[in-house]
C-alpha positions as CSV (number, residue, x, y, z in Angstrom):
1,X,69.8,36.8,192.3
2,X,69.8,40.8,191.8
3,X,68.1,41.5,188.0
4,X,66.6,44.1,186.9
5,X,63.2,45.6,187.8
6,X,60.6,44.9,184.9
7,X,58.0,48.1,184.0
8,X,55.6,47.1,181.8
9,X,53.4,50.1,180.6
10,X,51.3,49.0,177.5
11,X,47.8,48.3,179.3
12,X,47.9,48.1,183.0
13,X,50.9,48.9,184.4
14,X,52.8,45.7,185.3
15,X,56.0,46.0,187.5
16,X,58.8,43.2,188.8
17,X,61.4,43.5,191.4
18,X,64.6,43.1,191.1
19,X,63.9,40.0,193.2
20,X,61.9,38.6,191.1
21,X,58.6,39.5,193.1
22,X,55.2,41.1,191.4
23,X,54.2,44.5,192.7
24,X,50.8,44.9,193.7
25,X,48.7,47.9,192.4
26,X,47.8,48.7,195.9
27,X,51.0,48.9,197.3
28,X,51.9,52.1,195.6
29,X,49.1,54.0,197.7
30,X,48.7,57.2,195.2
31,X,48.2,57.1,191.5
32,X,50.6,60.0,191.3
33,X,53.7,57.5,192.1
34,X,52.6,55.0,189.4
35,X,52.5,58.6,187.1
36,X,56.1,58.9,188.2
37,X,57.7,55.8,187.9
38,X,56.0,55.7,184.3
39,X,58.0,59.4,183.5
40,X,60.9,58.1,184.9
41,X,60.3,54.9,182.8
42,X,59.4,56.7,179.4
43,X,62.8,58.5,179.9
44,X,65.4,55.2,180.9
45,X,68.4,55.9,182.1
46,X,68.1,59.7,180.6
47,X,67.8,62.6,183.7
48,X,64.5,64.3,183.6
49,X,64.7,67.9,185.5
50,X,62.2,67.8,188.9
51,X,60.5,70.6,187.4
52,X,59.2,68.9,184.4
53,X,57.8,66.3,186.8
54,X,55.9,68.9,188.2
55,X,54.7,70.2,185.5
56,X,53.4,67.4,184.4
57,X,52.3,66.0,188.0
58,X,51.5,69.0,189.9
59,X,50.9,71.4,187.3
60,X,48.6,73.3,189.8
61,X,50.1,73.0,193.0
62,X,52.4,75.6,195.2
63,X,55.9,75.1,194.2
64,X,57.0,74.0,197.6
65,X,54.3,71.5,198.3
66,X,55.0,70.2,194.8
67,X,58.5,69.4,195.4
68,X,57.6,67.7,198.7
69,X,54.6,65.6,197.1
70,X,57.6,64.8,194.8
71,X,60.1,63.6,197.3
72,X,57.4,61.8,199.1
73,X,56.2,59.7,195.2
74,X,60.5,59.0,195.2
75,X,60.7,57.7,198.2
76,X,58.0,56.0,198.0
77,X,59.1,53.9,194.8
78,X,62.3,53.4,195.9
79,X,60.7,51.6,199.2
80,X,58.4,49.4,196.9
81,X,60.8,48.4,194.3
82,X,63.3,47.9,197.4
83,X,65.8,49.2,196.2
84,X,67.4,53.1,195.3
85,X,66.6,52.7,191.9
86,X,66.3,56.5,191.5
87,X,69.3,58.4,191.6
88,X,70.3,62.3,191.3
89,X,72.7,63.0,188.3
90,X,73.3,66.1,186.7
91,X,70.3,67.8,188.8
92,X,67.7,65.9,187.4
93,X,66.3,62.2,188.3
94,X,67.2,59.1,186.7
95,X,65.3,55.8,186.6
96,X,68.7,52.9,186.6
97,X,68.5,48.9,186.3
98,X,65.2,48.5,184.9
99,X,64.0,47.1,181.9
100,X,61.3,49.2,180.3
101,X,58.6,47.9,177.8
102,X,57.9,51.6,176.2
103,X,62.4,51.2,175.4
104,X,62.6,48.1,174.0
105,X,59.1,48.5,171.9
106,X,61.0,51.9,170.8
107,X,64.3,49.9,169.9
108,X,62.6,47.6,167.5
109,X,60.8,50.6,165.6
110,X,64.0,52.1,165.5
111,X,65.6,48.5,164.3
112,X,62.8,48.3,161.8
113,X,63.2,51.0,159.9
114,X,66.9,50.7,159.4
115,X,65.6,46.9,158.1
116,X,63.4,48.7,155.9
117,X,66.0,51.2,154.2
118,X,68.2,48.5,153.5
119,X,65.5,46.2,151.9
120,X,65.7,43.2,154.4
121,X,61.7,42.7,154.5
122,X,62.2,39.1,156.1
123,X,63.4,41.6,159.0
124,X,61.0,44.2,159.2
125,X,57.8,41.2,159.6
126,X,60.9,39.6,162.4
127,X,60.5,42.9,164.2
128,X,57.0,43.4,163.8
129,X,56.3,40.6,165.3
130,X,58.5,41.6,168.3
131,X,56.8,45.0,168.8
132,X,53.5,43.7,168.3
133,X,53.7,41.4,171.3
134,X,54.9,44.5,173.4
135,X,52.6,46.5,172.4
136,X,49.5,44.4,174.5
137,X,47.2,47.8,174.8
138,X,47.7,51.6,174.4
139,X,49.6,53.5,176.7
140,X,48.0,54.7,180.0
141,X,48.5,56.7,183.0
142,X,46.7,57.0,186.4
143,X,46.0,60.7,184.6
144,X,45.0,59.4,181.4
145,X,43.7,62.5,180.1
146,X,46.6,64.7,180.6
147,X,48.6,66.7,177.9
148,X,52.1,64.7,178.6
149,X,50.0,61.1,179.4
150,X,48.2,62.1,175.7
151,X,50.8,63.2,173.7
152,X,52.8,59.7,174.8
153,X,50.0,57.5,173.8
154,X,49.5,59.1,170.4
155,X,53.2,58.6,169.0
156,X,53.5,55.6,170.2
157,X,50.0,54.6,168.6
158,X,51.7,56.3,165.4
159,X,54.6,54.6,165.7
160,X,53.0,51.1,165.6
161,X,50.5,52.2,162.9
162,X,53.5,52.9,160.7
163,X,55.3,49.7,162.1
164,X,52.4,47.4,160.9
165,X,52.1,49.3,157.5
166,X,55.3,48.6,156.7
167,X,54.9,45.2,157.5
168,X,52.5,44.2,155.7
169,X,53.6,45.7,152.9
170,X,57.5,43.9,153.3
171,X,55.2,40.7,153.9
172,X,53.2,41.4,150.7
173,X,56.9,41.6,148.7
174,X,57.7,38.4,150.2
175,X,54.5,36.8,149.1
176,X,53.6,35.8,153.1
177,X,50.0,36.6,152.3
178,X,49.1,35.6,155.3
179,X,51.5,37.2,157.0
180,X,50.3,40.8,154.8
181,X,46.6,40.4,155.9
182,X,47.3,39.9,159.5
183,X,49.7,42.8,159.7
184,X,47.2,45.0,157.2
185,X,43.9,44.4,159.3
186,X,45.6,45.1,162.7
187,X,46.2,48.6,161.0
188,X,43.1,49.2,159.7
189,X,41.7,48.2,162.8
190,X,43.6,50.9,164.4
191,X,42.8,53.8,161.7
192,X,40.5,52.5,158.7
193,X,41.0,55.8,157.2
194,X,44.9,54.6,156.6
195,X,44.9,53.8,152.7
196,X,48.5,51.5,152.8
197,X,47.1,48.6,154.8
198,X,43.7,49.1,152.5
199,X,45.9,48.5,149.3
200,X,47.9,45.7,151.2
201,X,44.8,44.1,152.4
202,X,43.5,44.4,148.5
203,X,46.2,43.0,146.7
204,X,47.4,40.2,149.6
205,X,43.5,38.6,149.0
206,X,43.9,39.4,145.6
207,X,47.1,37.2,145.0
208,X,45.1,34.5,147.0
209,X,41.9,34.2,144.8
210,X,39.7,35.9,147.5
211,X,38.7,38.6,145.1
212,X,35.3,38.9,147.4
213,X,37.5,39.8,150.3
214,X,39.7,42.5,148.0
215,X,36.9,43.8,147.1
216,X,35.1,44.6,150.5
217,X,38.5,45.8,151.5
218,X,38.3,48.0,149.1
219,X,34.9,49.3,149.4
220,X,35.2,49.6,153.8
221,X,37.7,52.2,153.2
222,X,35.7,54.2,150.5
223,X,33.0,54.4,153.0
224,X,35.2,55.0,155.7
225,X,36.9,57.6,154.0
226,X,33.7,59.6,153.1
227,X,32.2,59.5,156.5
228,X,35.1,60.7,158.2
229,X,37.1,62.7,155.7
230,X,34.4,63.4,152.6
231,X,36.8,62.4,150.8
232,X,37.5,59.7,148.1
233,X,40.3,56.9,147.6
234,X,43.4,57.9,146.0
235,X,44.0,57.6,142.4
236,X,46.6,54.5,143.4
237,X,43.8,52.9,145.2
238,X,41.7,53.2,143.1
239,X,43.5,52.0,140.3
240,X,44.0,48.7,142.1
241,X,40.3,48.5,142.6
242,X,40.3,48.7,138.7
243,X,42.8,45.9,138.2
244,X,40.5,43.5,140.1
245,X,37.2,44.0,138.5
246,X,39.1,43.6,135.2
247,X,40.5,40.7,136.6
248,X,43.9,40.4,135.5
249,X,45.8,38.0,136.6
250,X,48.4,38.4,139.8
251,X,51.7,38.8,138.5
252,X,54.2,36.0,138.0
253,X,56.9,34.4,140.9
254,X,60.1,36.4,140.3
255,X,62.7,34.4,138.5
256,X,64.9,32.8,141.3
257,X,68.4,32.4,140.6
258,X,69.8,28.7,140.6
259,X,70.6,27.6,143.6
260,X,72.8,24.0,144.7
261,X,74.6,21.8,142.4
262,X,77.6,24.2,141.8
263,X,79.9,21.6,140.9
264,X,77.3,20.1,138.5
265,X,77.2,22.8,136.8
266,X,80.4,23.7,136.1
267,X,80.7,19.9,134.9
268,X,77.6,20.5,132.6
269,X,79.1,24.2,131.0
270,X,82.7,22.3,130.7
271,X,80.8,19.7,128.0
272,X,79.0,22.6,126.6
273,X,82.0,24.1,125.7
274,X,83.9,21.2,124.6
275,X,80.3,20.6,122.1
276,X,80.8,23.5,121.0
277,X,84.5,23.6,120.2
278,X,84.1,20.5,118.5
279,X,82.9,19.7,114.6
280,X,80.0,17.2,114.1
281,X,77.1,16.7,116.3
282,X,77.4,16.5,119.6
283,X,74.6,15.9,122.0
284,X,74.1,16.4,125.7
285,X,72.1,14.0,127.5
286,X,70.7,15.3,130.8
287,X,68.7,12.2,132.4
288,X,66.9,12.3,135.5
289,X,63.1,11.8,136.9
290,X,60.6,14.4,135.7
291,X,61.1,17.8,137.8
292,X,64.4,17.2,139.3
293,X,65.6,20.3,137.9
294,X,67.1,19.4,134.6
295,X,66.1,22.2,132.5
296,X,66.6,24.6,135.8
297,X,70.7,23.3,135.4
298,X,70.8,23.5,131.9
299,X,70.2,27.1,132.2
300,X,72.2,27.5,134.7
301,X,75.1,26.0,133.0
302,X,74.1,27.6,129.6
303,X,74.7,31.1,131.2
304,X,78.3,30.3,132.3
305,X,79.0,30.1,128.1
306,X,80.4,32.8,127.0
307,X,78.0,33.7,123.6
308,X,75.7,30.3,124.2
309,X,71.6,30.3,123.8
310,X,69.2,27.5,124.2
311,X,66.4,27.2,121.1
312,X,63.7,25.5,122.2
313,X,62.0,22.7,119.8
314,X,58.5,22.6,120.4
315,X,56.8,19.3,119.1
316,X,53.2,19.0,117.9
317,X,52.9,15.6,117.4
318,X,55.3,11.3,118.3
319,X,54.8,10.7,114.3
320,X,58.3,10.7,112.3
321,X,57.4,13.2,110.4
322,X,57.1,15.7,113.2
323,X,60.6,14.3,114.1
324,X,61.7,15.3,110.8
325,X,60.2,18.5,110.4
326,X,62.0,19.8,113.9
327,X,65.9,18.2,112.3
328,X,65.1,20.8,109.6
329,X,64.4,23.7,112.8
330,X,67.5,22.8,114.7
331,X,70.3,25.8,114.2
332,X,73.2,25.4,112.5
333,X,75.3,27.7,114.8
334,X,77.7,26.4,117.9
335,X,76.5,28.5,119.9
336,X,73.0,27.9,119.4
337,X,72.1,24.4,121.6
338,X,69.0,22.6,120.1
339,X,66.8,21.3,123.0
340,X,64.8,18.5,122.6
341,X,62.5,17.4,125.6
342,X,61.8,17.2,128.1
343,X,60.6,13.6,127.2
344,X,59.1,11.3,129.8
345,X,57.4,8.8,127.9
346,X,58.1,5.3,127.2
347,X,62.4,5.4,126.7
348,X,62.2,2.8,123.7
349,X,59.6,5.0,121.8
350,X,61.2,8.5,123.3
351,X,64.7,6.9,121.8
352,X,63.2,5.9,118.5
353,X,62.3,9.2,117.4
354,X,64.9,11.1,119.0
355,X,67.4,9.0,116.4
356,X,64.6,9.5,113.5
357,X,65.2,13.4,114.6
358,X,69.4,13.1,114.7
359,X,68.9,11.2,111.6
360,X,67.6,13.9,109.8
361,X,69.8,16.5,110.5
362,X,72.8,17.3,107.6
363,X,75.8,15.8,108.9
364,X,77.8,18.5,107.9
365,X,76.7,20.9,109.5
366,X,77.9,21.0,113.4
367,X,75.3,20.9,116.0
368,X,75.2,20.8,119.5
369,X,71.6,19.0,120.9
370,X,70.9,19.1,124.4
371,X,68.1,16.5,124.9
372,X,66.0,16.2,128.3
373,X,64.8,12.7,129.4
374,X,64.4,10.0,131.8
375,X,67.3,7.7,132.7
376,X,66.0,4.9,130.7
377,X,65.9,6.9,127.6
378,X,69.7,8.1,128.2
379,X,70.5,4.7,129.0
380,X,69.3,3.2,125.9
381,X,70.9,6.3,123.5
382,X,74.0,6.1,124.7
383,X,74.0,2.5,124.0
384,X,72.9,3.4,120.9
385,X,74.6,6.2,119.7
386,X,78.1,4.9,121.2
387,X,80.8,4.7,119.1
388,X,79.2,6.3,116.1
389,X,80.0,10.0,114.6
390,X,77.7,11.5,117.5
391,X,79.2,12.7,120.5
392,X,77.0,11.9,123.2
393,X,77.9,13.6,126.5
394,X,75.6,12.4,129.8
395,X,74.5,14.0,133.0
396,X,72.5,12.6,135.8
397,X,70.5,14.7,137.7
398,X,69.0,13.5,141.5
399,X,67.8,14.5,144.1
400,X,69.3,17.4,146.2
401,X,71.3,17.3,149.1
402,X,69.6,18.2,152.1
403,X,72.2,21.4,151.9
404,X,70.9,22.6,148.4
405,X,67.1,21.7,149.6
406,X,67.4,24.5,152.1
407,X,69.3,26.7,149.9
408,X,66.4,26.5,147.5
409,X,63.5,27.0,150.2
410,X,65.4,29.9,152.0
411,X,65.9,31.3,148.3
412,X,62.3,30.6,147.0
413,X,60.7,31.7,150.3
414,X,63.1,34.8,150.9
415,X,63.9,33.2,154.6
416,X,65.0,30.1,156.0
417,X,62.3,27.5,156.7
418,X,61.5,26.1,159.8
419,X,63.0,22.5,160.3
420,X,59.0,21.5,160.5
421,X,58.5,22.8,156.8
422,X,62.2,21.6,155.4
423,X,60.6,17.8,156.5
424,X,57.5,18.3,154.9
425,X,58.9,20.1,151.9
426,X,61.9,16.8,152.1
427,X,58.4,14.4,152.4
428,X,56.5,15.7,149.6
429,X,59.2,16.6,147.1
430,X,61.2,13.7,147.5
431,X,63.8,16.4,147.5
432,X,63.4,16.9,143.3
433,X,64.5,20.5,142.7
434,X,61.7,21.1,140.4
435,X,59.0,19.6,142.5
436,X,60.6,21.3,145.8
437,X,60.2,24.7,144.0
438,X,56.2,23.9,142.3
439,X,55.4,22.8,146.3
440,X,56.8,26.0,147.5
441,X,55.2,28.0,145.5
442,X,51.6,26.4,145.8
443,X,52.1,26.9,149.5
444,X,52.8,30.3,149.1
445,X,49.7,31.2,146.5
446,X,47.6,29.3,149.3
447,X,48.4,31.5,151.9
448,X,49.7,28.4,153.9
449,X,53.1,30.4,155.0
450,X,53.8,32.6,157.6
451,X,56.9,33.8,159.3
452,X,58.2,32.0,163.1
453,X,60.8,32.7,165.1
454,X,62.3,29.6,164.0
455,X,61.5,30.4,160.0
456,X,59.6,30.6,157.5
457,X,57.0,27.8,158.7
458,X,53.5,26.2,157.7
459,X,50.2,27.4,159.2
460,X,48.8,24.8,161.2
461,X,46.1,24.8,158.3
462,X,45.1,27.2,155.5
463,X,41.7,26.9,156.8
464,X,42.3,27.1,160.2
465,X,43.6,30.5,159.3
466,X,41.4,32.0,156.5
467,X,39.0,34.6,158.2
468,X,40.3,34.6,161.5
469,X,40.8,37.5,163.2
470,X,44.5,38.7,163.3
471,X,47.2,37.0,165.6
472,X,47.8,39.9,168.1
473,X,44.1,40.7,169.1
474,X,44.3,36.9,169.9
475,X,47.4,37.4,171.9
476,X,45.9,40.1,173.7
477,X,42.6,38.3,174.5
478,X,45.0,35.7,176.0
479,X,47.0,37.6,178.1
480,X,43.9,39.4,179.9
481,X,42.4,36.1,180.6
482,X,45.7,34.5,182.3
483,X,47.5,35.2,185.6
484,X,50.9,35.8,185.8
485,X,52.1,32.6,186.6
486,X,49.9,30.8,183.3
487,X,51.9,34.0,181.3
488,X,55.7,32.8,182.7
489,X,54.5,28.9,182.2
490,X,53.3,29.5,178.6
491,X,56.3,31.9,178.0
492,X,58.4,28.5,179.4
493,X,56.8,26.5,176.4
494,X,57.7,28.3,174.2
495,X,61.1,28.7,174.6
496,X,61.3,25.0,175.3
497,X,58.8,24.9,171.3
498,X,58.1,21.0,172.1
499,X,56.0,18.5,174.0
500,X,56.3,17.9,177.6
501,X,54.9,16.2,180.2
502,X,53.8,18.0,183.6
503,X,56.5,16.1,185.6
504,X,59.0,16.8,183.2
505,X,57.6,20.8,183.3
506,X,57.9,20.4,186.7
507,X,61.3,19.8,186.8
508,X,62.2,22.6,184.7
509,X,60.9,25.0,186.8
510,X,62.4,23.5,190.1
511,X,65.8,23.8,188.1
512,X,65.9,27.9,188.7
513,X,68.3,27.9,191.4
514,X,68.5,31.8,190.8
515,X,65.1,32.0,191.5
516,X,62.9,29.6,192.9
517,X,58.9,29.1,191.6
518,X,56.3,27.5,193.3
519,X,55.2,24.7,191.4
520,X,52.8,22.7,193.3
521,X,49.7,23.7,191.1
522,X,51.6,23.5,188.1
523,X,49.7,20.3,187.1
524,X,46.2,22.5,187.2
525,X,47.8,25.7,185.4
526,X,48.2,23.3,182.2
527,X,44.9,21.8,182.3
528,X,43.3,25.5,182.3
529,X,45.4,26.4,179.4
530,X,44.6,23.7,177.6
531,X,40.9,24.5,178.5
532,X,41.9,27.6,177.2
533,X,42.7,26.6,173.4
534,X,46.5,28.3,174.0
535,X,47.7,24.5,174.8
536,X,47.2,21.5,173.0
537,X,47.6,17.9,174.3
538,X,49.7,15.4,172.9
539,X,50.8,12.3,173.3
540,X,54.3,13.4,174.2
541,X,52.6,16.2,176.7
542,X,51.9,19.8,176.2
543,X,52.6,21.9,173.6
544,X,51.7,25.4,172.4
545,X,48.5,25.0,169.6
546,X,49.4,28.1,167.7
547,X,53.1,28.8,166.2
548,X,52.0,32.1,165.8
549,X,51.0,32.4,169.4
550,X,54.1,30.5,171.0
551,X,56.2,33.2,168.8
552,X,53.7,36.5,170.6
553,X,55.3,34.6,174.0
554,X,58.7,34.3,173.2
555,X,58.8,37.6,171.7
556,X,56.9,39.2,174.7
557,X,60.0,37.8,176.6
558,X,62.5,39.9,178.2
559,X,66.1,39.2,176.7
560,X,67.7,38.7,180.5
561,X,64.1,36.4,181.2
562,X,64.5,34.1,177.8
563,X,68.3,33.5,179.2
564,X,67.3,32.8,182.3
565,X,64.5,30.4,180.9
566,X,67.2,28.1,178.8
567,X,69.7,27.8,181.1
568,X,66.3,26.3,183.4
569,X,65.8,24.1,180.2
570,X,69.3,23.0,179.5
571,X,69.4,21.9,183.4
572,X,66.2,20.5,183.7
573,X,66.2,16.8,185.2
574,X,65.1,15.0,181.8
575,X,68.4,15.5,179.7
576,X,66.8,14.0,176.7
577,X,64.3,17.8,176.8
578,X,67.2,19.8,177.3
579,X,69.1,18.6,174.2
580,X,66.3,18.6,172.2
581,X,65.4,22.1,172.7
């Protein structure tokens, strides 16, 4: 199969034929031809003139033994990539069917700040993530310390300074703490004199509780900004640092809007209206287990009323009097609805005084009453109520529908969940709207989400995660400690993202008729990775331990490689993996 040559340049310069064959470092004899190729590379696709090689190259060499050292680095790439991958066009060289780390690194900055414009933050962490695990190291060159080999490694090191900035920031508007703190310390890491990831680091362990931590982030970059700069924090950082030692209290969730249930609530305003039109006392009876969502769909339904408000009773005591007292505070107006509830206590009792309240209201005087209680309690009032001068109009409200479950996770998370966290979220909730949404949010003030390629997802444990060090040093530490052929198997798991056995792994990777692997130590490769920490073992096989690592993989994954890899998967021997995936 002809693909396309892989250049890798972040770190040590890694390089693939078109075959599908590693190049070895010492196969390029000079360090001047890995300076080229990396030119060429930096440039993809785009002519670059032979005399700004030079320059760069052979800046003090005669001009004719500059231009043949020149020929001789071109020819001597073209005869270890094996192929003419350099060609002449409009008198300058240009580097053709290669895939180029620096590019696609380049691509997603670019991608990411179009994100950020338009105020897609789920996005801008998505593309983080994805430059992060291309960016493994700094830029280097065989001439590391030259003005062109420089100048490259500083904007790019710009460029993914800004790119985790602005990350943790969109993270911190999306309330992924976790996500905010591991974006903030990489970039602190990289320039502790940068104030954003400070402030971002601040208020993420802030929201959290972890005042300590918001604190000492505040106070690195006070020293760190008067041993390098002799300078002080900015008024906005310091303001911050303010708000916590007065500690106020981090600022609220922002409303959501109502999500599911449309038809339900266009049910619920259609009996609104008709209360309202109406003369006596009408009452609206939404029943239902405590935190389904019945208030959440009353409002909902209330603002589809042209001119309608809810009042609120609030009751102080189950005596008859306090019964009475809030008849005499329900509004006389139509448009005003009376709520009573949400009651969840015994229905016979809840019932009892709800009449003593009805009772006391002046029956000529229309009212509409919308009252909030369990089934039992609706149950036994419209029994009660039936046929009398009240109108009683009922609604049941249940659980969601697995449809409206993710609607309100994607809404409440600003993403779409992982399937893993829609089961958990389904498990815990019961799928009760107003349960689903407390759960959520609890998660989300623990610092238990963080952003997957396949959603917004669970940490394998808020612990597990607290005070580690960030995600993408861990990546990195991997990656130097594995061969390529442990870095193409754990890239395999991931893409596959579920258990498997080493026969069944095995098969797999015999199934790339494009190009063949050798997989008779295989079986060793996934004990050393599991030695390793990257795998775990199950009993359904191996699996990645970290989502946020098995994400860094897939991420790290060529677009023509990650193709290549399911169409291995869906043709793998053991059907049952291939549909799974």
């Amino acid at each position: 199969m002809h693909d396309r040559i892989e250049i890798r340049m972040f770190g040590r310069l890694f390089v693939r034929r078109s075959n599908g064959e590693v190049v070895e470092a010492d196969e390029w004899s000079t360090g001047k031809t890995t300076d080229l190729l990396r030119l060429l590379a930096l440039n993809n696709n785009r002519a670059v003139s032979p005399q700004s090689i030079i320059d760069k190259l052979w800046p003090d060499v005669a001009e004719d033994k500059a231009r043949a050292s020149l020929r001789t680095a071109v020819s001597r790439v073209r005869h270890v990539l094996d192929e003419p991958c350099i060609e002449r066009h409009l008198g300058g060289l240009v580097l053709r069917n290669a895939w180029v780390d620096v590019t696609a690194f380049q691509a997603a900055t670019h991608d990411l700040s179009a994100a950020l414009h338009a105020g897609d933050h789920a996005r801008v962490v998505s593309l983080a993530r994805e430059a992060e695990a291309l960016y493994v190291a700094d830029f280097r060159a065989h001439d590391d310390k030259s003005f062109w080999a420089t100048q490259t490694r500083d904007s790019l090191l710009l460029s993914r300074q800004s790119v985790l900035a602005d990350a943790g920031e969109s993270a911190l508007k999306l309330q992924w703490m976790r996500d905010a703190i591991d974006f903030s310390t990489l970039a602190v890491a990289e320039d502790p004199c940068f104030e954003r990831p400070h402030r971002t680091l601040m208020q993420a362990h802030s929201a959290l509780g972890e005042t300590e931590l918001a604190l000492r982030a505040f106070e690195h970059l006070r020293v760190c900004l008067l041993q390098e700069l002799g300078a002080d924090p900015s008024p906005q950082t310091r303001a911050l640092h303010i708000q916590m030692l007065s500690c106020e209290t981090p600022p609220e969730f922002t409303r959501r809007p109502f999500i599911g249930r449309r038809a339900q609530v266009t049910s619920l305003a259609a009996d609104l209206r008709s209360a309202i039109a109406s003369d006596g006392c009408d009452v609206i009876c939404l029943t239902g287990p405590s935190r389904s969502g019945r208030e959440a769909l009353l409002d909902a339904a209330v603002a589809q009323v042209e001119h309608a408000h809810l009042r609120h009773l609030i009751e102080d005591g189950r005596r008859s009097s306090a019964a009475e007292r809030l008849a005499r505070l329900a509004s006389d107006r139509r448009s005003d609805i009376t709520v009573w509830g949400p009651s969840n206590h015994d229905a016979v009792s809840d019932v009892e005084l709800l009449r003593t309240f009805l009772a006391g209201l002046d029956p000529r005087l229309p009212r509409v009453i919308a009252v909030i209680a369990s089934e039992e309690a609706g149950e036994l009032l419209a029994q009660q109520l039936g046929g009398g001068a009240i109108t009683v109009y009922r609604q049941t409200v249940g659980p969601l529908s697995d449809a409206d479950l993710l609607a309100l996770a994607t809404v409440t998370l600003s993403a779409p969940p992982s399937p893993r966290l829609l089961e958990e979220l389904r498990d815990q909730s019961g799928c009760l709207a107003g349960k689903a949404v407390a759960i959520l949010r609890e998660w989300i003030a623990s610092g238990w989400i963080i952003s997957t390629m396949s959603g917004v997802d669970l940490y394998n444990g808020a612990n597990a995660y607290t005070g580690g060090f960030p995600v993408g040093d861990y990546f990195r530490t991997m990656l130097e400690q594995l061969s390529v052929a442990e870095t193409e198997l754990c890239q395999l798991l991931a893409v596959l993202d579920r258990p498997a056995s080493g026969d069944a792994l095995t098969d797999i990777v015999a199934a790339d008729i494009d190009r063949p692997a050798h997989v008779h130590d295989l079986q060793s490769s996934l004990d050393e990775l599991a030695d390793l920490g990257i795998l775990r073992v199950s009993p359904c096989g191996y699996e990645m331990r970290n989502r946020a690592l098995r994400d860094a993989f897939e991420h790290r994954l060529r677009p023509a490689v990650k193709a290549r890899l399911l169409r291995q998967v869906r043709t793998a021997v053991p059907h049952e993996i291939a549909a799974e995936a």
